[in-house]
N, C-alpha and C positions, 0 to 999 in steps of 0.2 A: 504494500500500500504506500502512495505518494503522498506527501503532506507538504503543504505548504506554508511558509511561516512568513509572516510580516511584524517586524519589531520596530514599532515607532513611540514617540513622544510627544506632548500635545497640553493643551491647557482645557479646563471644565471644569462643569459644576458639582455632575453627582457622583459618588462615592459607591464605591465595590466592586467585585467581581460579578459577572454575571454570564451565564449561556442561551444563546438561543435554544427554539424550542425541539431546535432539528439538530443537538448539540452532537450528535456524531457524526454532520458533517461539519459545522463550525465549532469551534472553540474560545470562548476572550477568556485570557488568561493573564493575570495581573500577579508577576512573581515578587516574591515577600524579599528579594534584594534590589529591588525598584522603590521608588517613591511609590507614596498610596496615589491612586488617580482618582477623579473628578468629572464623570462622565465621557468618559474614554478607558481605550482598554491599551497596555502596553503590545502586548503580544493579540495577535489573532490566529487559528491554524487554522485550517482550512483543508478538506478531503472530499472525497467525492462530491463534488460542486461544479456548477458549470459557473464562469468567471464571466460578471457582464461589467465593463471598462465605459464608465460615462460619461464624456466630455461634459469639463466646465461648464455648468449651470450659473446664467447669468439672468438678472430681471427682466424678465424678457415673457409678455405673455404671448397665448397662441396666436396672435395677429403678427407679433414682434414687437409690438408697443412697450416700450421701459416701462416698468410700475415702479411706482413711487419716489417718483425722482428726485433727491434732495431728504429721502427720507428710510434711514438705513433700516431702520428695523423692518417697515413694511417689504423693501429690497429683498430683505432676509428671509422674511416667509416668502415668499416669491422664490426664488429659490431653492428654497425646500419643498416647496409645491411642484415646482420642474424636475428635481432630481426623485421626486414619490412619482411622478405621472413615467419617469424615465426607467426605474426600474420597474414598477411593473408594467410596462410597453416590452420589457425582458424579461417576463414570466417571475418576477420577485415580489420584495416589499423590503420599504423601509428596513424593515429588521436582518434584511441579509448584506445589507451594506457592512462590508466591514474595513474602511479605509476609505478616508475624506479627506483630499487636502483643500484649506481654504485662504484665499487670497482677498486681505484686506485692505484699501489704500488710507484707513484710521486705523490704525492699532488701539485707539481708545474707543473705538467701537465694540471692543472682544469681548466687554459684560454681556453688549443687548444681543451679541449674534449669538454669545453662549445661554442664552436665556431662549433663543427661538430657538437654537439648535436640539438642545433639552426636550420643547415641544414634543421634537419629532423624534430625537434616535436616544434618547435617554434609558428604554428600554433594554435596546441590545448595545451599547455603546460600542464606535468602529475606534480605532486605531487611526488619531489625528494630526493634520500637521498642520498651523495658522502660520501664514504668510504676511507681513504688511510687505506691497507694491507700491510704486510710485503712480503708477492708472493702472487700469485695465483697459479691453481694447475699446470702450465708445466712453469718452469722460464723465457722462452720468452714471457711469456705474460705480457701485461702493463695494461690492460681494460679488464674488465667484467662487464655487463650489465646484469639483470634480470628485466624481466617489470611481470605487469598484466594490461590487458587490455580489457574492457567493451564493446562488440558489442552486438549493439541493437537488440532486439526480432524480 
């Protein structure tokens, strides 16, 4: 059997270990010579999954119209609304995400995006990595979001 392992680092909110419900193919796994994590998981493993790779999610609704422009939080759920409609358009959910990297042009935005992000992946928490940018590619943007995410066989 193949397993795959992703060991990253990341800042959040809530605390502990936790497995999804399909834990013999995913794993978070948060080892006791790491710092304790905050809604993120150090390690993820990962086995019989099929692996869906989702390009950067930006505020962008179905027409292409920026939402909320000037206004990060609403940006943020946007976002996470795009990257839920993207994985399951890949037969998943939310919960199979296991690796977000997010690119912020406020690094003093990281409370309210880790408060929307919370929302949505607090449950399974992926293996994170926050970015502050100098832009992203259309200047009203404040949040970009790329996940990959492991549904089961």
């Amino acid at each position: 059997m193949r397993t795959t392992f992703a060991l990253l680092f990341g800042l959040s909110l809530v605390a502990g270990t936790t497995q999804a419900p399909h834990e013999e193919a995913v794993r978070r796994i948060n080892p006791p010579g790491l710092a304790p994590t905050r809604g993120y998981s150090h390690v993820v493993s990962v086995a019989r999954a099929r692996t869906l790779h989702i390009a950067g999610q930006v505020p962008l609704d179905r027409t292409g119209t920026t939402v909320g422009a000037g206004d990060f939080r609403a940006q943020t759920q946007r976002v996470f609304e795009n990257l839920k409609t993207a994985v399951e358009a890949g037969g998943g959910r939310l919960d199979d995400i296991v690796k977000i990297t997010t690119y912020l042009v406020d690094m003093s935005q990281l409370p309210t995006f880790l408060e929307v992000r919370a929302e949505y992946l607090a449950a399974q928490p992926p293996a994170s990595t926050v970015v502050e940018v100098r832009r992203l590619s259309r200047p009203e943007f404040l949040v970009e979001v790329e996940a990959i995410a492991a549904v089961p066989e």
